[in-house]
Backbone bond lengths (Angstrom), bond angles and torsions (degrees), N, CA, C in turn:
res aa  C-N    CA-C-N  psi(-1)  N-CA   C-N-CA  omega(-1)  CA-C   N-CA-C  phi
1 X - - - 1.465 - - 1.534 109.46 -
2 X 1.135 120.44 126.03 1.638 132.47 173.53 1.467 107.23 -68.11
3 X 1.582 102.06 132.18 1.044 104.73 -177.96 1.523 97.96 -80.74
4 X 2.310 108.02 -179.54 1.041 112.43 -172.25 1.991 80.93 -117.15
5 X 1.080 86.72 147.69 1.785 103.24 -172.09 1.573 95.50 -88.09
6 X 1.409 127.69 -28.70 1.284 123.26 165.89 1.440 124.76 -57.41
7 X 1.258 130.18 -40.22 1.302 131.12 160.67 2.008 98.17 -53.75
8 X 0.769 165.29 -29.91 1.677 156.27 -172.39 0.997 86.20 -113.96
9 X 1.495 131.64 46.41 1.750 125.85 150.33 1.932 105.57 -106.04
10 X 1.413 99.10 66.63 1.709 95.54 162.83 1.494 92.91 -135.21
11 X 1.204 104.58 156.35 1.859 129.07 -163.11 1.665 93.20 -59.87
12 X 1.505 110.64 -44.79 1.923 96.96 -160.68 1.780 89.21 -68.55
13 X 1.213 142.81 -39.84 1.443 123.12 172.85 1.456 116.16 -42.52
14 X 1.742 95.76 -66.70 1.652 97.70 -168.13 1.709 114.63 -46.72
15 X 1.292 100.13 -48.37 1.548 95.85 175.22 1.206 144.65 -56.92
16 X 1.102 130.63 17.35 1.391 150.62 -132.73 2.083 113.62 -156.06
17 X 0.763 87.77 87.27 2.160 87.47 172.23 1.373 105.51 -24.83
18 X 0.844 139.68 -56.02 1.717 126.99 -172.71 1.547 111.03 -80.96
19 X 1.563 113.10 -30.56 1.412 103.90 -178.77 1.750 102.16 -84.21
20 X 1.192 133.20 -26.06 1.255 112.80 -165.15 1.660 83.08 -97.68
21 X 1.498 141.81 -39.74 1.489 107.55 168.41 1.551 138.15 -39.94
22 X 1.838 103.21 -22.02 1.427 111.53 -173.24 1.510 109.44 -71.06
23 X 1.955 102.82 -48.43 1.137 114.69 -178.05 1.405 103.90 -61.95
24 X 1.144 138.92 -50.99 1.471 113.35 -172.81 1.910 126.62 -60.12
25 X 1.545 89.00 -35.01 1.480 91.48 173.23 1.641 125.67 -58.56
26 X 1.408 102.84 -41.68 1.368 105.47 170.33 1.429 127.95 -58.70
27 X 1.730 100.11 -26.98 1.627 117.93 -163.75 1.772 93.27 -70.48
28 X 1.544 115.02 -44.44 1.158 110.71 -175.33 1.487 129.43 -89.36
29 X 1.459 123.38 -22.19 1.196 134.25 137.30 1.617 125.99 -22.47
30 X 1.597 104.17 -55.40 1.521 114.19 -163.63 1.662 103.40 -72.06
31 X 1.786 104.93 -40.89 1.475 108.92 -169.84 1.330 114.63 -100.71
32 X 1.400 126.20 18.68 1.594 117.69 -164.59 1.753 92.82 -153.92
33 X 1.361 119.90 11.89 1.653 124.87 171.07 1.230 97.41 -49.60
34 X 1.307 113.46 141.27 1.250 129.85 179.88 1.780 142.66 74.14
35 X 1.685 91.59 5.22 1.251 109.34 160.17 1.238 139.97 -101.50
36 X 1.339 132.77 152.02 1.006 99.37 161.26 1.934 147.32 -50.83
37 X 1.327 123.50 125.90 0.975 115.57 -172.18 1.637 105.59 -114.18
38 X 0.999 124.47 -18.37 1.769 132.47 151.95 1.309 117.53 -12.02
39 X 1.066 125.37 142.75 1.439 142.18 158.05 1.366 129.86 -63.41
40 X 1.342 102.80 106.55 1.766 99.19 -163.66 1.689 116.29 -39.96
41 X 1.710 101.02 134.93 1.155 125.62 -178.33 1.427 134.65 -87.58
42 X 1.208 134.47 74.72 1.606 119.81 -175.08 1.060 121.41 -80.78
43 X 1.482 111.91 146.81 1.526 144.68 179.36 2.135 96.30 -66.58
44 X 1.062 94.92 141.56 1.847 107.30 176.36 1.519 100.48 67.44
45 X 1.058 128.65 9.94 2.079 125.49 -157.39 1.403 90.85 -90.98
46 X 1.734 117.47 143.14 1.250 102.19 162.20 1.121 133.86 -85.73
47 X 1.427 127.34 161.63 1.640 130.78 -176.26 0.918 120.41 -49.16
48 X 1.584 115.85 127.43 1.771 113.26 -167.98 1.515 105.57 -120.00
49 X 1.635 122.01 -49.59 1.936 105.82 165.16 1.656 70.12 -155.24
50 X 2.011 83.66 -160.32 1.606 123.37 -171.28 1.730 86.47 -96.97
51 X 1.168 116.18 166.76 1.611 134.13 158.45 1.818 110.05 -145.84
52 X 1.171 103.19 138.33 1.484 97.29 175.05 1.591 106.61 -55.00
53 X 1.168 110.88 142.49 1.872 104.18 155.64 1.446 122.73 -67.56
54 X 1.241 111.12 143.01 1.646 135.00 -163.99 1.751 80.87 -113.28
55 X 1.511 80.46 159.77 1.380 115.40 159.06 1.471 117.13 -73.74
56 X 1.527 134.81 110.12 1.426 152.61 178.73 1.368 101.77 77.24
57 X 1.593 93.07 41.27 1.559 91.66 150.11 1.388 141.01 -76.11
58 X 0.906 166.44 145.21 1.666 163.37 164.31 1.400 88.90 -48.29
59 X 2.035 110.73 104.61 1.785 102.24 157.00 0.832 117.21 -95.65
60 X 1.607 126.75 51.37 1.800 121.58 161.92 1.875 93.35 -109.82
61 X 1.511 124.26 -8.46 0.844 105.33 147.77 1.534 155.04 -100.87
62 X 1.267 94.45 34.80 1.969 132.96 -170.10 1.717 106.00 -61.52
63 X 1.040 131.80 114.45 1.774 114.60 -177.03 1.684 92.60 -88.99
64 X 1.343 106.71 123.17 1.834 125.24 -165.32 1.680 85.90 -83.33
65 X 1.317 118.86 -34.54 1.728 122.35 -169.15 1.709 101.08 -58.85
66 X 1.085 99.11 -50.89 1.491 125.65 -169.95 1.746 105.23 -52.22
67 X 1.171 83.27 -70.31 1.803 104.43 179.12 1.947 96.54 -43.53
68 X 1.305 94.78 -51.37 2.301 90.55 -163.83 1.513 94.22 -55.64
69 X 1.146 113.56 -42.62 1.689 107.28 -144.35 1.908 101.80 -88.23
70 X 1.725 103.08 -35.85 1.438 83.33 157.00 1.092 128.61 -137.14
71 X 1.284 130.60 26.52 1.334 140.36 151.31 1.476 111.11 105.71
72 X 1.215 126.87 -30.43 1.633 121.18 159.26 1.282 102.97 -107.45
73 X 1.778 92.98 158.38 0.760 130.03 172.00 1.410 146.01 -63.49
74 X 1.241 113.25 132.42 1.930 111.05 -166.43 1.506 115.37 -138.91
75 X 1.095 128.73 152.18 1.480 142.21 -151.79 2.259 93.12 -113.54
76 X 1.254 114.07 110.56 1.493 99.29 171.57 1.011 105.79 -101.52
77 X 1.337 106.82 132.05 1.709 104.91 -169.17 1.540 106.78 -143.88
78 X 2.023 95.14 160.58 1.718 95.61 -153.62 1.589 75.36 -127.85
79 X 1.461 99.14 157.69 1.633 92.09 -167.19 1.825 82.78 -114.37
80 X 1.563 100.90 -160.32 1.154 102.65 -165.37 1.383 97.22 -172.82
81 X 1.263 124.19 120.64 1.401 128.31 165.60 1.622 126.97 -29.77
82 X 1.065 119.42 116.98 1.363 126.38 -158.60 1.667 95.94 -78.48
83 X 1.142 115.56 142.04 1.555 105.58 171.18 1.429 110.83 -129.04
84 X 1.372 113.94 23.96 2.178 122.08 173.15 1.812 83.72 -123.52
85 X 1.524 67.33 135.24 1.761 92.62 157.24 1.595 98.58 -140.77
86 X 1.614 95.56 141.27 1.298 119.05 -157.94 1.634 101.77 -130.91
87 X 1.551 99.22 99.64 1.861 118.01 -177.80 1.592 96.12 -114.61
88 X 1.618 101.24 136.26 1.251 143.85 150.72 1.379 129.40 -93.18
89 X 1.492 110.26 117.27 1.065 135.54 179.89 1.096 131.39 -89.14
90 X 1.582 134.50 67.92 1.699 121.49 -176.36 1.299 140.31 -82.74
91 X 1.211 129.57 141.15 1.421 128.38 -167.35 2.128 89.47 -97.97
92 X 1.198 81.84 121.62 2.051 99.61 -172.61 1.458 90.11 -117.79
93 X 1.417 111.99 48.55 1.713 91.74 175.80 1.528 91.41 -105.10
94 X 1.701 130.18 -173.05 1.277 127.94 -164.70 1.605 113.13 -74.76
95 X 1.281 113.00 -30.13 1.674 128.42 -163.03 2.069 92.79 -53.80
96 X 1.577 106.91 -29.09 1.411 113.61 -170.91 1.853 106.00 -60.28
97 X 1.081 101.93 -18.29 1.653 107.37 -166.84 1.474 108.53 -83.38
98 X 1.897 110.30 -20.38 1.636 98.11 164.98 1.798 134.41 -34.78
99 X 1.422 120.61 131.42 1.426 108.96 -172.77 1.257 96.44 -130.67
100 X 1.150 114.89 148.62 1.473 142.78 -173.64 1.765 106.34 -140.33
101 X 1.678 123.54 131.71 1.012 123.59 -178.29 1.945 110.94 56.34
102 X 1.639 111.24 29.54 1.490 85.70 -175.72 1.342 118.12 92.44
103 X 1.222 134.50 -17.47 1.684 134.02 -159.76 1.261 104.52 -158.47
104 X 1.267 104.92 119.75 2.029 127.89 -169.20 1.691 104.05 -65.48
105 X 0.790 102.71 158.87 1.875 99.43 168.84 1.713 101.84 -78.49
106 X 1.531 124.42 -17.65 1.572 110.55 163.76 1.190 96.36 -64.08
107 X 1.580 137.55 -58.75 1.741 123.92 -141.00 1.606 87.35 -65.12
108 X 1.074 132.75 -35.74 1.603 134.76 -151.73 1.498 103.44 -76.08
109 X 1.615 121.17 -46.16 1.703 124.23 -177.38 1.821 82.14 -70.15
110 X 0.933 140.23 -51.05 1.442 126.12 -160.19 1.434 121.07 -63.59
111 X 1.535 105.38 -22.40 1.516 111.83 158.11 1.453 129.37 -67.00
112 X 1.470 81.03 -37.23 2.107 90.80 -167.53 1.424 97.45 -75.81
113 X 1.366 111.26 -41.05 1.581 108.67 -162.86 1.926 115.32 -73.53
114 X 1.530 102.74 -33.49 1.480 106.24 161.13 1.439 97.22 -60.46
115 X 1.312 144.33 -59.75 1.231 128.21 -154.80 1.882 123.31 -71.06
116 X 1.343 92.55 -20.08 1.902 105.13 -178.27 1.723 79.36 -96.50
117 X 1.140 154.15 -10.89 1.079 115.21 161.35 1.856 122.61 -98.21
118 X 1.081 117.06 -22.17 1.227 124.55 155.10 1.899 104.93 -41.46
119 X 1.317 90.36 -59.25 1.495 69.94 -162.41 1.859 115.58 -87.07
120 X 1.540 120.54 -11.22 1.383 113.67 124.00 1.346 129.96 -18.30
121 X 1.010 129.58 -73.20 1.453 129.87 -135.51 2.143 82.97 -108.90
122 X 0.902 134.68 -11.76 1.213 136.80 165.66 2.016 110.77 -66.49
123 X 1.399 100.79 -36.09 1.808 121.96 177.61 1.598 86.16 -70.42
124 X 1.255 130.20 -48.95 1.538 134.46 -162.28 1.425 113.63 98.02
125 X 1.298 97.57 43.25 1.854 103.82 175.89 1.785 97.02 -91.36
126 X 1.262 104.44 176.69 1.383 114.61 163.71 1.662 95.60 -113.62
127 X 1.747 100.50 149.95 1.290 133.67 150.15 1.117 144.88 -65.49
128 X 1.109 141.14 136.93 1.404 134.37 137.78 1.332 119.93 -128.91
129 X 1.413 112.33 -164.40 1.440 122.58 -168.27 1.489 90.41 -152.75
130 X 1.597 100.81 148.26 1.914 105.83 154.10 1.891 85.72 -172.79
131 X 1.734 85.78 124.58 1.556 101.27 162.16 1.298 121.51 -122.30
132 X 1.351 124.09 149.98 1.525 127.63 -164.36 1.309 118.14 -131.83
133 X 1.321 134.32 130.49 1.471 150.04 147.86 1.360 106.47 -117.37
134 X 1.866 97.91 -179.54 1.840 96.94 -176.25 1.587 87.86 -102.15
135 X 1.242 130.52 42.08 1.155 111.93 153.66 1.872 114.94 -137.99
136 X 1.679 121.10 -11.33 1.276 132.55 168.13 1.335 115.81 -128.37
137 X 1.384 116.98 165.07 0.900 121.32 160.26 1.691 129.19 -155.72
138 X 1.652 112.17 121.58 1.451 86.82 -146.22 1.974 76.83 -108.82
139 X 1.886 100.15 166.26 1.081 128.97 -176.14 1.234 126.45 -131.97
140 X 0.828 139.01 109.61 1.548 150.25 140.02 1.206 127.16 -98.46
141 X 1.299 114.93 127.48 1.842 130.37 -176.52 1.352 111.07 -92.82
142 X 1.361 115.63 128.75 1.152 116.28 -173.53 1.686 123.47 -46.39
143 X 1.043 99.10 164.52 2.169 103.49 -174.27 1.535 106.30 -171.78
144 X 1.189 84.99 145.52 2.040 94.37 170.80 1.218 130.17 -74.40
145 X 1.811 102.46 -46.33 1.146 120.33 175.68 1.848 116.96 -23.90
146 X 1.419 96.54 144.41 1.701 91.59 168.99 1.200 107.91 -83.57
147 X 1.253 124.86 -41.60 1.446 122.61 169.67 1.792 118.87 -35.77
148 X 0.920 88.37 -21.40 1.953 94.98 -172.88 1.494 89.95 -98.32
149 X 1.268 149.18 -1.30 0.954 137.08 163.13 2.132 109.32 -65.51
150 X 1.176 84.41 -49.71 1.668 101.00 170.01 1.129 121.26 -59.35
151 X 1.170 148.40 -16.23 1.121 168.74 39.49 1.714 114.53 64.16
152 X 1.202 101.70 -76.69 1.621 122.63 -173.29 1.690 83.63 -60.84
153 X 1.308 116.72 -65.45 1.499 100.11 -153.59 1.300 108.80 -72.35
154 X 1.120 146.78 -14.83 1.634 167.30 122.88 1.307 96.52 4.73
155 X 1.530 99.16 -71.60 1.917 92.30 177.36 1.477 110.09 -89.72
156 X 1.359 149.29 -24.08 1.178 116.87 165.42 1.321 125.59 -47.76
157 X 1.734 125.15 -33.38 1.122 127.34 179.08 1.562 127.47 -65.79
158 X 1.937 106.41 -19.81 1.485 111.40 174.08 1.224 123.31 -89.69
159 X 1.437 122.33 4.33 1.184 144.96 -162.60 1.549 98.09 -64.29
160 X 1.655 112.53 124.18 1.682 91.55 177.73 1.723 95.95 -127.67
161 X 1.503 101.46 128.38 1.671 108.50 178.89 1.723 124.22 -77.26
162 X 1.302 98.97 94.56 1.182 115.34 -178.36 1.435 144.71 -144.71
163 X 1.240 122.75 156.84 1.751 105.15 -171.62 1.365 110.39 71.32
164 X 1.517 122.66 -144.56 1.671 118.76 -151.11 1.392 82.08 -154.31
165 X 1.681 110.42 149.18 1.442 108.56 160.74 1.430 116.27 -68.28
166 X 1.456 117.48 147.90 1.184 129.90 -168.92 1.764 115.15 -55.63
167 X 1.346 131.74 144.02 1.132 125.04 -177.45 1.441 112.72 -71.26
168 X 1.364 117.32 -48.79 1.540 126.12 -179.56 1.632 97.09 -127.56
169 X 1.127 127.97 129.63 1.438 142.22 -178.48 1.482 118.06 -150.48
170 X 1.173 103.11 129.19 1.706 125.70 -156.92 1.374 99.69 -113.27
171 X 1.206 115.02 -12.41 1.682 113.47 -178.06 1.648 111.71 -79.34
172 X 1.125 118.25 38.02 1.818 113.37 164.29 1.845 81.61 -146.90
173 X 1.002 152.59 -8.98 1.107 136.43 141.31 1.715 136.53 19.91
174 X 1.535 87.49 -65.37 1.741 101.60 169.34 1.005 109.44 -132.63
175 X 1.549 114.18 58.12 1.675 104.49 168.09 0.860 124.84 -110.90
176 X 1.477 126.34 31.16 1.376 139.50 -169.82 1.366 89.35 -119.75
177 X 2.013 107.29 129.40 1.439 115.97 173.38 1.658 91.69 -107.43
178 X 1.371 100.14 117.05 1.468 113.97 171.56 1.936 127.65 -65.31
179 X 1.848 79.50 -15.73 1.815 69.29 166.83 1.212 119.10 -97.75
180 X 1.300 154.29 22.42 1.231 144.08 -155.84 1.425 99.11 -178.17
181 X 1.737 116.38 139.81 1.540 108.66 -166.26 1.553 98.56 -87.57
182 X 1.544 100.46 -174.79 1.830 111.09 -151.38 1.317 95.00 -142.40
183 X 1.490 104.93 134.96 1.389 110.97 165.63 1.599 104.29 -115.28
184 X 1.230 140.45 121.64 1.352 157.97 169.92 1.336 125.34 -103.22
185 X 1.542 111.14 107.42 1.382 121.49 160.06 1.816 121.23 -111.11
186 X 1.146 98.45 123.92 1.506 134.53 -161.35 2.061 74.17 -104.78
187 X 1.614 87.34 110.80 1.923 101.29 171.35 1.456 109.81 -125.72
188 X 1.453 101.11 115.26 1.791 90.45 -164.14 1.744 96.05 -146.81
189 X 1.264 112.71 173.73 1.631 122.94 169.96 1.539 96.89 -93.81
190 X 1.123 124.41 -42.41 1.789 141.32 163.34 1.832 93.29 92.44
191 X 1.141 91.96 15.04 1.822 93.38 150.71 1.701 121.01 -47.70
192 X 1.196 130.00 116.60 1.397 122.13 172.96 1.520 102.57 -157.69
193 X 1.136 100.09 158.69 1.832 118.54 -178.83 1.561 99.73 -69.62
194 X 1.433 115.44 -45.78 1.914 102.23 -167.09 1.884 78.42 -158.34
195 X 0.864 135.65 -134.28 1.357 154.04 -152.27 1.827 128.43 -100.39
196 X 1.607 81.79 -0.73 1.662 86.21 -179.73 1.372 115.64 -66.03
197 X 1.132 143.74 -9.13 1.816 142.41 -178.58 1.571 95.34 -91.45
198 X 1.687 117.48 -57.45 1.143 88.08 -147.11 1.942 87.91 -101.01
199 X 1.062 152.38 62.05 0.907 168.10 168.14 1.893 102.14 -106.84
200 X 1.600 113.54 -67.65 1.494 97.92 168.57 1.394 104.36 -75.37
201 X 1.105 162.93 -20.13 1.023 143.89 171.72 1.671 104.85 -37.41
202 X 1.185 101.97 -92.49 1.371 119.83 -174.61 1.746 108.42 -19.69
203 X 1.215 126.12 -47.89 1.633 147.15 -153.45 1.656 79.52 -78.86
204 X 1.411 126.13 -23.86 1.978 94.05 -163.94 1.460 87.19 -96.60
205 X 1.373 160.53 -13.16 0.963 157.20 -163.71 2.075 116.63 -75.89
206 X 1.481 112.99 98.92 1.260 114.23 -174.77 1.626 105.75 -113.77
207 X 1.336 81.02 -163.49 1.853 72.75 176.22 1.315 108.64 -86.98
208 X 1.233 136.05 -23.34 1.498 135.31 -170.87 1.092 122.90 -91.79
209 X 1.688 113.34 8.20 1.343 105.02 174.97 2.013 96.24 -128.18
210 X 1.597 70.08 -159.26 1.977 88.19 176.50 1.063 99.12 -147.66
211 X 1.317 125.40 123.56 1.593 136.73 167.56 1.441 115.30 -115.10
212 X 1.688 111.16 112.65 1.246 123.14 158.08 1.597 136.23 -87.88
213 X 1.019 124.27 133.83 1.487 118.80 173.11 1.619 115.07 -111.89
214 X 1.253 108.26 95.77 1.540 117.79 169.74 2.062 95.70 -56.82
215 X 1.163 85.08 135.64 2.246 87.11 175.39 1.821 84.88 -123.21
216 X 1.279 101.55 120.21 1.900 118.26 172.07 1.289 102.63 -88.58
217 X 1.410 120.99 110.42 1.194 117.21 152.20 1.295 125.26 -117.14
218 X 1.937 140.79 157.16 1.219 112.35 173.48 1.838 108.28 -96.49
219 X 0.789 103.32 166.49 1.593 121.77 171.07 1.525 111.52 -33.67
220 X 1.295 124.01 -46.98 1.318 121.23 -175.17 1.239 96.37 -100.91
221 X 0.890 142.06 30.64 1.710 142.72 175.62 1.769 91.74 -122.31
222 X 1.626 137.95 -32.82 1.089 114.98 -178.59 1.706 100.31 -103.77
223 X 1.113 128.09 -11.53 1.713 132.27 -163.97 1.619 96.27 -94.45
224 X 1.666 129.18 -18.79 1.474 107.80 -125.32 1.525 142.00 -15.54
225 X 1.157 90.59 100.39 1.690 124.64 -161.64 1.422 87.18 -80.99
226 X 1.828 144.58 60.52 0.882 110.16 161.57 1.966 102.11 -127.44
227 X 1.167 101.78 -147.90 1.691 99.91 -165.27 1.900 97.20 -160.09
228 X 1.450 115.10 121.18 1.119 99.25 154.71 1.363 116.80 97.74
229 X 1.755 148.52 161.44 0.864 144.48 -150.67 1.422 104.27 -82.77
230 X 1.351 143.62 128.62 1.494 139.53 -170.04 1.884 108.48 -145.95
231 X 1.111 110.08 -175.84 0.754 127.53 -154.19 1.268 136.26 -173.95
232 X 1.434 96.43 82.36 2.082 120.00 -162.56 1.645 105.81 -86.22
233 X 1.382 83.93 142.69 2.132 101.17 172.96 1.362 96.61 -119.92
234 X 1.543 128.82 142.65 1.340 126.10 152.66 1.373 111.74 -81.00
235 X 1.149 103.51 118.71 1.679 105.94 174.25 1.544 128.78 -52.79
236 X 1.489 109.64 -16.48 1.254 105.09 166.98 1.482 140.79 -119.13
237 X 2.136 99.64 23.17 1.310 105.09 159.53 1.520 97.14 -131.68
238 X 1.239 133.04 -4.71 1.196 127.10 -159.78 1.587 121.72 81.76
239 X 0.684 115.26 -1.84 1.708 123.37 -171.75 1.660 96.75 -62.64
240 X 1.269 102.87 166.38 1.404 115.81 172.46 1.467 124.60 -137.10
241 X 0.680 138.23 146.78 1.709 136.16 167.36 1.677 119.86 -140.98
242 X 1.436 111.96 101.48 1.603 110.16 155.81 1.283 114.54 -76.34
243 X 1.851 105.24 136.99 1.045 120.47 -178.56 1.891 101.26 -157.87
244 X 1.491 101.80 161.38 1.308 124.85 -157.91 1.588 85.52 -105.93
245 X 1.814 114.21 127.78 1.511 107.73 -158.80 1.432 83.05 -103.43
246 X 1.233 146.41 -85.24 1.458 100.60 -173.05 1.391 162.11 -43.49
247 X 1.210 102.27 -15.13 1.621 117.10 151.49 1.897 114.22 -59.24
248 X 1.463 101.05 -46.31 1.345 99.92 -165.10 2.185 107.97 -86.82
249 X 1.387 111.94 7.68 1.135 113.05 -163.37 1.250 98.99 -78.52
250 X 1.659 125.03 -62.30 1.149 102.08 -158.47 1.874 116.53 -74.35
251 X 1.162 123.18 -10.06 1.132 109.56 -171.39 1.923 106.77 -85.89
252 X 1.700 103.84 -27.78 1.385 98.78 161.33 1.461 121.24 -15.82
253 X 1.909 91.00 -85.65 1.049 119.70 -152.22 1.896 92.06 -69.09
254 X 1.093 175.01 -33.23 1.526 168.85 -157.08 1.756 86.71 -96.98
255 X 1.207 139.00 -44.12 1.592 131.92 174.46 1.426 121.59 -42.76
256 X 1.957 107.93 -57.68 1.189 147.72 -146.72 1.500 77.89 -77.18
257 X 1.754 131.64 -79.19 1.071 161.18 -169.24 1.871 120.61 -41.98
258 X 1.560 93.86 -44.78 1.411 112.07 160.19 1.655 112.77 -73.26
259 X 1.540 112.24 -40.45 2.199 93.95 174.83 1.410 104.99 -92.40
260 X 1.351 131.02 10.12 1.405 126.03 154.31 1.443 119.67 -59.57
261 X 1.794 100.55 -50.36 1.835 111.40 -164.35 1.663 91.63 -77.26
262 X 1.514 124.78 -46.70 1.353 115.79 162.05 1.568 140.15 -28.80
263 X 1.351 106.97 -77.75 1.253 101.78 123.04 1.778 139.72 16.18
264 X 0.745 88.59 -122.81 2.032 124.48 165.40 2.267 81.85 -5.18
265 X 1.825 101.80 -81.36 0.840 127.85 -156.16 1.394 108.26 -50.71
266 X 1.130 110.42 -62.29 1.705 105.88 -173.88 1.778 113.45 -64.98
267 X 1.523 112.43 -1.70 1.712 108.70 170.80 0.980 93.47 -87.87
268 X 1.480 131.52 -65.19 1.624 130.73 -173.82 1.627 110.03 -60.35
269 X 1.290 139.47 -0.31 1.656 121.34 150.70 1.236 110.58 -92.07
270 X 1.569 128.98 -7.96 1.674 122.59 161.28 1.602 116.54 -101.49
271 X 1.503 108.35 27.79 1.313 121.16 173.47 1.511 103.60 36.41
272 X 1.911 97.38 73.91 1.557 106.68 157.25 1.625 107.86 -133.37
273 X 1.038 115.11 178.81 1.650 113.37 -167.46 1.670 104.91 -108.83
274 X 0.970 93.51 -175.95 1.534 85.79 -156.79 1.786 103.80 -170.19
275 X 1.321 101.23 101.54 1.308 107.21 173.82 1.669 126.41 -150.40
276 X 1.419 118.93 124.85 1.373 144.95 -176.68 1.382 106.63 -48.78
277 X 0.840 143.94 138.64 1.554 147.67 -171.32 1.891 103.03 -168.96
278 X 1.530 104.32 114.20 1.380 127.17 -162.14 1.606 106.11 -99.45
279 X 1.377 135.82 101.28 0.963 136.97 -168.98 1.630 124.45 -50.55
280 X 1.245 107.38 3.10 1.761 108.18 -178.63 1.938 87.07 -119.45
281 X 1.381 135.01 -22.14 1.313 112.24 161.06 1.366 147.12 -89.88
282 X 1.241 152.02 169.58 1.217 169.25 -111.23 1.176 92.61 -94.87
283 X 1.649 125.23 143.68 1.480 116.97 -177.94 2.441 106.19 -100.76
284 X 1.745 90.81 -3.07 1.485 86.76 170.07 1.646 127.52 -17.60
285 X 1.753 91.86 -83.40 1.525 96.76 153.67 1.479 113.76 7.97
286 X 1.242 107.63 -111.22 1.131 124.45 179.58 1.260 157.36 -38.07
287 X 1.769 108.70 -33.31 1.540 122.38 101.77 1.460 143.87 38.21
288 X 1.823 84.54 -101.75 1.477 117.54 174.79 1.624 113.66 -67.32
289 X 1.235 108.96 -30.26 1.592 122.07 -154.04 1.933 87.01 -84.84
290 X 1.764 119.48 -64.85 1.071 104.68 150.66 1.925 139.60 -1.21
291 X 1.451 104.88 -86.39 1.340 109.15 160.23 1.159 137.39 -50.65
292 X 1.571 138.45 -40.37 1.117 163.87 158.28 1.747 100.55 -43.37
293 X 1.524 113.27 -72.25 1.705 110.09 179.72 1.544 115.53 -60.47
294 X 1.884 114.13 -16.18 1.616 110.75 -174.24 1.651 92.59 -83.12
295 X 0.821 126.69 -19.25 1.754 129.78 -157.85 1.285 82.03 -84.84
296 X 1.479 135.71 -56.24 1.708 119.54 -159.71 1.392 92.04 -74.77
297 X 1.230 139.32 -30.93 1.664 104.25 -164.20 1.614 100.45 -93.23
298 X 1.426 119.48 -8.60 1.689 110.67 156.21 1.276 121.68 -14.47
């Protein structure tokens, strides 16, 4: 029976190299059974080793020699120079530390993003990482290595959510490797004062790549699910505001709803993708969306 990766959604797992490697493996296991998960295969390539056979493997590539002489089964496989590299982009400003159910919208990108790179670097792409506040900024350059998988989650785990995204920021500047195409996910709450998020957004988008922006929100941040006299701080100026939540619901939600479609619009006229991802649902989605953007720059 497959486990559910939602039950190993508490912070002392996620935080941790073995627990957020587990969680990602499971994450991609649970939603991608039955695919191939192999390392792309070329036709004429020369022979590179044996691999045990997986589940939804291709059995026309089964070695039958292999199988007579010792009785299981093995995958011979020729590898092939990967030509996607697949960089992640995080927004580490404080608004990321909102929690809903127990779990921040950081612990939540740290799941998804171990898990789209697991299952990246399983295709045989290389990785990276880059997270941003106006006061750090962490880096990792993409790599194949599995070892750099260890690595990646190394720094997702030091990641500290704080401060504000930067107003003007020059640090994605040169992060486009011009020899080899790019898959880009831009992971954000897309909280901003006026235009600073999606301003670099827009700037990494060339012709040779594909840039996605997963937008994390939780459930009571798009429903406001609340009741009664309250009393909100933005976490990343301190400000405060009392307000009366049914009085203040419906105009929330038509505000909230209007800089979403805003939003939305100005990625899709610089032909970027654009997808909502709700911190209490399924990271499938996301997944699929993964595979789907590596297939077009094939």
């Amino acid at each position: 029976m497959k486990q559910d990766y939602r039950q190993l959604l508490k912070p002392e797992i996620i935080n941790s190299i073995s627990g957020l490697a587990l969680i990602s493996r499971v994450v991609v296991d649970g939603h991608l059974s039955g695919l191939n998960h192999s390392r792309r295969l070329g036709s004429g390539m020369e022979f590179s080793q044996y691999r045990g056979y997986e589940i939804g493997d291709d059995l026309r590539l089964l070695d039958w020699k292999m199988l007579a002489r010792s009785g299981r089964y093995y995958i011979k496989q020729s590898e092939i120079e990967t030509n996607i590299s697949v960089k992640f982009i995080l927004d580490a400003s404080h608004s990321m530390q909102h929690q809903e159910g127990g779990i921040s919208k950081m612990d939540y990108v740290r799941v998804l993003t171990a898990s789209l790179a697991w299952l990246a670097q399983s295709q045989g792409d290389a990785v990276g990482l880059f997270a941003l506040n106006d006061q750090e900024l962490h880096t990792l350059q993409p790599r194949v290595q599995k070892k750099h998988f260890n690595r990646l989650l190394q720094e997702l785990i030091s990641i500290q959510t704080q401060g504000k995204w930067p107003k003007q920021s020059s640090s994605f500047d040169s992060i486009h490797d011009r020899s080899r195409k790019e898959l880009i996910f831009f992971i954000s709450d897309l909280h901003e004062e006026s235009s600073e998020l999606t301003n670099v957004i827009t700037k990494l988008k060339t012709s040779r790549n594909e840039v996605v922006v997963l937008h994390i929100l939780g459930k009571n941040e798009l429903e406001f699910n609340y009741n009664g006299a309250l009393t909100f701080e933005d976490l990343e100026t301190g400000a405060k505001l009392e307000i009366d939540a049914e009085k203040a619901r419906t105009q929330y939600l038509e505000s909230f709803q209007n800089s979403i479609k805003k939003t939305k619009e100005v990625l899709l006229a610089n032909a970027i993708s654009y997808e909502l991802l709700q911190t209490d649902e399924p990271l499938g989605e996301a997944l699929q969306l993964l595979l789907k953007r590596r297939n077009k720059l094939m």
